[in-house]
N, C-alpha and C positions, 0 to 999 in steps of 0.2 A: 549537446549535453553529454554523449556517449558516443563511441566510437566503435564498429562492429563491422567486421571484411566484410568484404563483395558487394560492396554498395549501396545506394539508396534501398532497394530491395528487399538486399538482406537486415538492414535496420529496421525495413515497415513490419516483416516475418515476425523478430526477435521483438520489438515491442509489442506487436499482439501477442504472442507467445509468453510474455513477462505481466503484460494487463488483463492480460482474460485469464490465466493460470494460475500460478498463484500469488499473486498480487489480489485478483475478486475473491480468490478463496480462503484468503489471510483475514482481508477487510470484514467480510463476513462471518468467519468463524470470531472475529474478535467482537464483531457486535453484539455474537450469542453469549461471548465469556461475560463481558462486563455488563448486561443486562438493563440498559440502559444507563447507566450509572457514569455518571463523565468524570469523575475520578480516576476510577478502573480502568475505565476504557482508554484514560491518556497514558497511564501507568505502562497499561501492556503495551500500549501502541509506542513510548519509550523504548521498551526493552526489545521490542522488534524488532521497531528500526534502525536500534543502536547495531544492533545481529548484521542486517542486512547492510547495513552503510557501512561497518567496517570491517568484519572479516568475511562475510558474505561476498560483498564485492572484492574482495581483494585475491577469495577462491577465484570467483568464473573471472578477471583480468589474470589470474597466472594460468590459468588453462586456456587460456583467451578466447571465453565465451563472449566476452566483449568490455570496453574500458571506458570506464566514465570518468568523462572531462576535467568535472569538478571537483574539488576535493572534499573528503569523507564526510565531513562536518557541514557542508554547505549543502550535498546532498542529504545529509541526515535533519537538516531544517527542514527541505523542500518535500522529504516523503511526510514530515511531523505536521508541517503545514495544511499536506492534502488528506491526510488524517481527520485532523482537526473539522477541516471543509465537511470532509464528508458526515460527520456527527454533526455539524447545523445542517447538514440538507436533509438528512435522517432524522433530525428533530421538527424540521420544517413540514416536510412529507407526513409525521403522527401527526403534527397538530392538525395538518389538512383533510386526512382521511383517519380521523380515530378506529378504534379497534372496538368493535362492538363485542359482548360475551357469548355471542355465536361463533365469532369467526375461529375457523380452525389454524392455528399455529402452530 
């Protein structure tokens, strides 16, 4: 799906670097904006990843931090997709372990 010099290697670096960075730090911060509300929360996550799918990536491919395969629209499905995932497993997870009026958040 992306394409990034120096090999297997350097692809496994640059995906941890892109999944643990801000990619969990985006996910998270967006779950605190929209406050559970799955409106909001599509909303933003819309205008993010419209951000990131097409001039985001079109910066680090001219700097050639790395170039993905797909084109901008097919990847902007695929980050909206695991968005979406991640708000039912986030919904699945409360209903599993509710939040009692003790716990500190």
């Amino acid at each position: 799906m992306w394409k990034v010099k120096g090999g297997r290697r350097n692809v496994t670096h640059t995906a941890f670097l892109v999944l643990f960075g801000p990619y969990l730090v985006m996910t998270v911060w967006v779950f605190y904006l929209s406050k559970g509300k799955f409106l909001l929360y599509a909303l933003i996550n819309i205008i993010a990843d419209f951000i990131y799918a097409y001039p985001l990536v079109a910066l680090l491919k001219k700097f050639k931090i790395y170039h993905i395969k797909v084109k901008s629209f097919v990847f902007f499905l695929v980050i909206f997709a695991a968005a979406l995932l991640n708000y039912s497993f986030q919904k699945a997870v409360e209903k599993l372990y509710p939040q009692t009026k003790d716990t500190f958040v």
